[in-house]
C-alpha positions as CSV (number, residue, x, y, z in Angstrom):
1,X,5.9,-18.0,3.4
2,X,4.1,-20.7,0.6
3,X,4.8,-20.9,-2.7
4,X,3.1,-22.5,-5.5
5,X,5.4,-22.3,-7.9
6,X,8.4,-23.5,-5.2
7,X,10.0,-25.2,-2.8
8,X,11.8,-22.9,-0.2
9,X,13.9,-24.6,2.4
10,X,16.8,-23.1,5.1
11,X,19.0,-25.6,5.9
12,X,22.4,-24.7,8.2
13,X,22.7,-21.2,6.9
14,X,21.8,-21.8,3.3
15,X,18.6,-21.4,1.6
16,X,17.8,-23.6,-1.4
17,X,15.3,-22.6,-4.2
18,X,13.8,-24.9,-6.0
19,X,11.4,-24.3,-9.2
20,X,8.6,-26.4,-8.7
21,X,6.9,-27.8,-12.4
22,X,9.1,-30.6,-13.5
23,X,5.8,-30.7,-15.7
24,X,6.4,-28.3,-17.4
25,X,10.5,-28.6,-17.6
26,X,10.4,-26.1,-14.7
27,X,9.5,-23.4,-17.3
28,X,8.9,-19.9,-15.2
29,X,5.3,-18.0,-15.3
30,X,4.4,-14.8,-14.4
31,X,3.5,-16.5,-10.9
32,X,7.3,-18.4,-11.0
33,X,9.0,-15.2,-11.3
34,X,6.9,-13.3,-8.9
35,X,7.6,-15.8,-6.3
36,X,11.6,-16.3,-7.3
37,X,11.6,-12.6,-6.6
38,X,10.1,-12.9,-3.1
39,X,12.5,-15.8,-2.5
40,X,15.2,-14.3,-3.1
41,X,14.2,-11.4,-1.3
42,X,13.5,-14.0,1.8
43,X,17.0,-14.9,1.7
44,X,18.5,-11.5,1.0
45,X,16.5,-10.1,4.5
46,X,17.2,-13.0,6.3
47,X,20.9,-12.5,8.8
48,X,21.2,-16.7,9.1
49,X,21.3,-17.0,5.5
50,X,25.0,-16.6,4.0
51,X,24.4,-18.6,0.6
52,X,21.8,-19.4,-1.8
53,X,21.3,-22.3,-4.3
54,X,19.1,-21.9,-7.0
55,X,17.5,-25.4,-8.6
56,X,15.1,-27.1,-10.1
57,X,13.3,-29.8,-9.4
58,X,12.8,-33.3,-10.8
59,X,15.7,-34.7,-13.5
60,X,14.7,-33.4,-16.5
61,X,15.5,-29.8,-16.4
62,X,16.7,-26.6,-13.9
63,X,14.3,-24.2,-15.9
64,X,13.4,-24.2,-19.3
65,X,12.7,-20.4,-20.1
66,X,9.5,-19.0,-20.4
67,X,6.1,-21.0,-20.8
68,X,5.8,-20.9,-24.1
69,X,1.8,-22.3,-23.4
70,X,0.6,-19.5,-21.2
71,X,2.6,-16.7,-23.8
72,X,0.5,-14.9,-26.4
73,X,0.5,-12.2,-28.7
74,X,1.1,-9.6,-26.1
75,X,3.0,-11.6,-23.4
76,X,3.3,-14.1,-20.6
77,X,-0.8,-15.3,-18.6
78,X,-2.4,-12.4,-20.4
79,X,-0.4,-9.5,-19.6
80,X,1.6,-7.3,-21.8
81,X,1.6,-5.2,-24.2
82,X,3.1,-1.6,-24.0
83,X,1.2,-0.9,-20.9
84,X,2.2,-4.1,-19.0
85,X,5.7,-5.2,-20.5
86,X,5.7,-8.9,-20.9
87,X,3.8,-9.9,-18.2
88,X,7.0,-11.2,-16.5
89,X,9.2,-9.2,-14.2
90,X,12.3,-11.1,-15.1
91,X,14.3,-7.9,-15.3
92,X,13.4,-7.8,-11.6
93,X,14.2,-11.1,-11.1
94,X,17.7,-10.5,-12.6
95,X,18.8,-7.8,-10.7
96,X,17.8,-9.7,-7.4
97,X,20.2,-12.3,-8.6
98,X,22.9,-9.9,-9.5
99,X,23.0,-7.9,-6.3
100,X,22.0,-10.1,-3.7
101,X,24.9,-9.3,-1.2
102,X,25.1,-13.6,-0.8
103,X,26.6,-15.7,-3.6
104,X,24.6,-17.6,-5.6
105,X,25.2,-21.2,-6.6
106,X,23.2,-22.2,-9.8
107,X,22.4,-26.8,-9.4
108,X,21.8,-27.4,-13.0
109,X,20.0,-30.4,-13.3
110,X,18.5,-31.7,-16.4
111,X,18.0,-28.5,-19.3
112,X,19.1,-25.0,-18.6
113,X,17.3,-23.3,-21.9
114,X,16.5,-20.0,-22.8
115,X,15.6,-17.9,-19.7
116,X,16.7,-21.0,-17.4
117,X,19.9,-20.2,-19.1
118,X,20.3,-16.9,-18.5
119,X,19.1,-17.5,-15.0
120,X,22.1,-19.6,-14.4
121,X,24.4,-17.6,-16.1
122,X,23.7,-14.6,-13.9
123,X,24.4,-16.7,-10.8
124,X,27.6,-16.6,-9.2
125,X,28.9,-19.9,-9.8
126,X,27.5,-23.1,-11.6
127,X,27.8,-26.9,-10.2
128,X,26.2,-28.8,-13.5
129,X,24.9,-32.3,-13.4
130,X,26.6,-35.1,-15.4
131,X,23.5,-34.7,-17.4
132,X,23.2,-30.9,-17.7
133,X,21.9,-29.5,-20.9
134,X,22.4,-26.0,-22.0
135,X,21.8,-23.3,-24.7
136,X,19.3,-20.5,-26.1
137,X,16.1,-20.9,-27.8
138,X,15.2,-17.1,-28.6
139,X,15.4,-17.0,-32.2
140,X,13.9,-20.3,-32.8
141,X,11.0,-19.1,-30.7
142,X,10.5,-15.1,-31.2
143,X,12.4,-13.5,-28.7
144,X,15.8,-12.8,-27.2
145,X,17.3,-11.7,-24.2
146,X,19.5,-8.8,-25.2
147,X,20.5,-7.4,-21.9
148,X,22.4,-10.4,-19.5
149,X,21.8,-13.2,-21.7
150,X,23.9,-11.6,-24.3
151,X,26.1,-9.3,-23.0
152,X,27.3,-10.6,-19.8
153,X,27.5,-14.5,-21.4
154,X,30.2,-13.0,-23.7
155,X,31.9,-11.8,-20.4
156,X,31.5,-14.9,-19.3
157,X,32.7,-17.0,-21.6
158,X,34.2,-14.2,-24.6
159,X,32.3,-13.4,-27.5
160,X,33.1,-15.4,-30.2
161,X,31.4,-18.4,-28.0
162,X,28.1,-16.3,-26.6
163,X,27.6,-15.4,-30.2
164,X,27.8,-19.2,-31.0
165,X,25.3,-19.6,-28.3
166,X,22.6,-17.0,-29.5
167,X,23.0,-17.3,-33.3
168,X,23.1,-20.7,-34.1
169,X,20.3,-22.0,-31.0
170,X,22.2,-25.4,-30.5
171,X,22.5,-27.1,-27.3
172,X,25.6,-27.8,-25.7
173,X,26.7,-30.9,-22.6
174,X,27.8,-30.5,-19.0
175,X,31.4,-31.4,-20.6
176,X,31.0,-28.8,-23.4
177,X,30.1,-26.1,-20.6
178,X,32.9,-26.5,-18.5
179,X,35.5,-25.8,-21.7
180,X,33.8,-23.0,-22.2
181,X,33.8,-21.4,-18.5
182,X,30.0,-21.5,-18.5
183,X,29.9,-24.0,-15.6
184,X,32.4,-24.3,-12.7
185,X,31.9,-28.1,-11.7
186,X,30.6,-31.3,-12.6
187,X,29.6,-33.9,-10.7
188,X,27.1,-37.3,-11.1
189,X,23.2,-36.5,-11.5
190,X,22.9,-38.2,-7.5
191,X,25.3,-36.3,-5.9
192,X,24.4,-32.4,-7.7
193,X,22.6,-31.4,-4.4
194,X,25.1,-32.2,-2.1
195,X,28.4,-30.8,-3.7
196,X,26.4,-27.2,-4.2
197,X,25.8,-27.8,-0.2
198,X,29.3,-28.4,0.6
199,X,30.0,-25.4,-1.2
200,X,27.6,-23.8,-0.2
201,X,28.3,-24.7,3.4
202,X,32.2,-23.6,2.9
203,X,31.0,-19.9,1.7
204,X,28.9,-19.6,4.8
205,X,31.6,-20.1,6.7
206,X,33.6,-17.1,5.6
207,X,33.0,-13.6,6.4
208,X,29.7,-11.7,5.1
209,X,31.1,-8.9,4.8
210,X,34.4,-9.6,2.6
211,X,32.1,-11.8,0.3
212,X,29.9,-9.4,0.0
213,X,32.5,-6.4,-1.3
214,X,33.6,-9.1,-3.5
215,X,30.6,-10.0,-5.1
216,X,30.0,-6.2,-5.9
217,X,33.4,-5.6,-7.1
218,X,33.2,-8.0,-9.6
219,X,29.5,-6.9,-10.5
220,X,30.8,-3.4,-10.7
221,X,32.7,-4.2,-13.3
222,X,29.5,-5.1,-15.6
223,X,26.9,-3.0,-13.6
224,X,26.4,-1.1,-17.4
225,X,25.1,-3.9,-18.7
226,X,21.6,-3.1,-16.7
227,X,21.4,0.1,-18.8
228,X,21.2,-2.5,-21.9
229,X,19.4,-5.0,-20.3
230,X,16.6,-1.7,-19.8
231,X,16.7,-1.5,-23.2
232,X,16.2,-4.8,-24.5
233,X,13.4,-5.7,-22.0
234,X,11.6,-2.4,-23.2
235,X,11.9,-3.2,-26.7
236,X,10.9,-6.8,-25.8
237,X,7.2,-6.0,-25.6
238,X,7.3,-4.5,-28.8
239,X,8.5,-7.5,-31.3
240,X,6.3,-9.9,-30.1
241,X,3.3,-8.5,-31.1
242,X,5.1,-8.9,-34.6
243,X,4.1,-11.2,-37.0
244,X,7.9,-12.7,-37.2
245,X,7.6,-13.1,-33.3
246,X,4.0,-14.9,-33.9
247,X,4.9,-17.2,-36.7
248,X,8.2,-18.3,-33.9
249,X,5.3,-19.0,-31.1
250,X,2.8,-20.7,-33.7
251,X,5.9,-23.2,-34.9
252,X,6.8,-23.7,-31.1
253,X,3.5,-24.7,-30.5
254,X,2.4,-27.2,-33.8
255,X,6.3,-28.6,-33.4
256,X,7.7,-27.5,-36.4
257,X,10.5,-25.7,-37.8
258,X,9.4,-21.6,-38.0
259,X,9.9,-19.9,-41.4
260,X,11.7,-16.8,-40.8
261,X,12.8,-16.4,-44.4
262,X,9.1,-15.0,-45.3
263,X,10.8,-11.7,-42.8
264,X,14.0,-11.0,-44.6
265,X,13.8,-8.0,-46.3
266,X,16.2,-7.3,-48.7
């Protein structure tokens, strides 16, 4: 199958992912998810694939979130709105992550921001770059991932921490990460791709079956947390055709700091 937004390559029983608009910090679309979907579905159908890495490509970044320059008023190339959602099917997207019956392996190279944080959250384990940047951009920007970005981070890596993460917006080193349990390795920027291959490579070795039970014994332990996730993406729609939403997309775009204080209702 082509891509335009990716790269899609089987290599020895793996399939690697790769996000293809180092342009753009590897930012997703509507098109990006669309096709991440069908990827993952590729891999999920095919019986030679036992793992899955998900990357980006280029140095600067795995994914950056959502393009902020194709969002608008009523969501992402367009589309939106109450009829449409936000244009994005990242719920979709999630889930595909989540119960893929194949473990996951998240490269983090460059910025994992926003959704490209939650992205690799959700993945089943995380080899990070020396150079690996991460945390969340949603209130700074209008928006907020209130489903497995917030909820299953603080599984992840307890509450007081994802709270850190959400609240205060700042942005945190490969180092950093790994104290926190967000990332399970690190390893120099030139050798990321091939330590998530020689894990990769040891997982495919072992049986499909067990590793599959596993993963969805561990995920069954969180499986509510799609109930939430339901409800924030539906709610999602809704605040950013807001004003307070608006004025965090305007100040995104003209590169300054948004003033939220204007919103604060006593």
């Amino acid at each position: 199958m082509n891509f335009n937004d990716l790269l899609y390559e089987k290599k020895d029983g793996i399939a690697i992912i790769m996000i293809n608009r180092s342009e753009v910090l590897n930012a997703f679309r509507a098109l990006t998810v669309k096709e991440l979907i069908k990827a993952f579905q590729l891999a999920w159908d095919d019986q030679d694939i036992g793992a899955v890495i998900l990357t980006g490509s280029g140095k600067r970044a795995f994914c950056s979130g959502g393009d902020q320059k194709v969002k608008n008023e009523t969501g992402y190339d367009g589309a939106g709105g109450l009829g449409g959602g936000l244009g994005l099917e990242i719920q979709t997207l999630h889930q595909m992550i989540r119960q893929i019956p194949k473990p996951v392996i998240a490269a983090v190279n460059g910025y994992a921001i926003g959704g490209g944080h939650v992205l690799h959250v959700i993945c089943d384990l995380t080899i990070a770059a020396e150079t690996a940047v991460f945390g969340q951009t949603g209130p700074k920007v209008g928006s907020y991932d209130a489903g497995y970005g917030t909820a299953y981070l603080a599984r992840v890596i307890g509450e007081k921490k994802a709270r850190e993460i959400w609240y205060l917006c700042e942005q945190y080193d490969a180092r950093e990460a790994k104290e926190m349990g967000l990332v399970n390795k690190i390893v120099p920027e030139e050798q990321l791709m091939e330590a998530a291959l020689e894990w990769a490579e040891k997982i495919v070795n072992k049986s499909p079956t067990a590793l599959k039970m596993i993963k969805y014994s561990f995920n069954a332990d969180s499986a509510n947390i799609e109930g939430i996730a339901q409800l924030a993406m539906g709610s999602l729609p809704l605040y950013i055709q807001t004003e307070e939403a608006a004025e965090g997309r305007r100040a995104f775009q003209e590169k300054r700091e948004a003033d939220y204080r204007k919103f604060r209702k006593s």
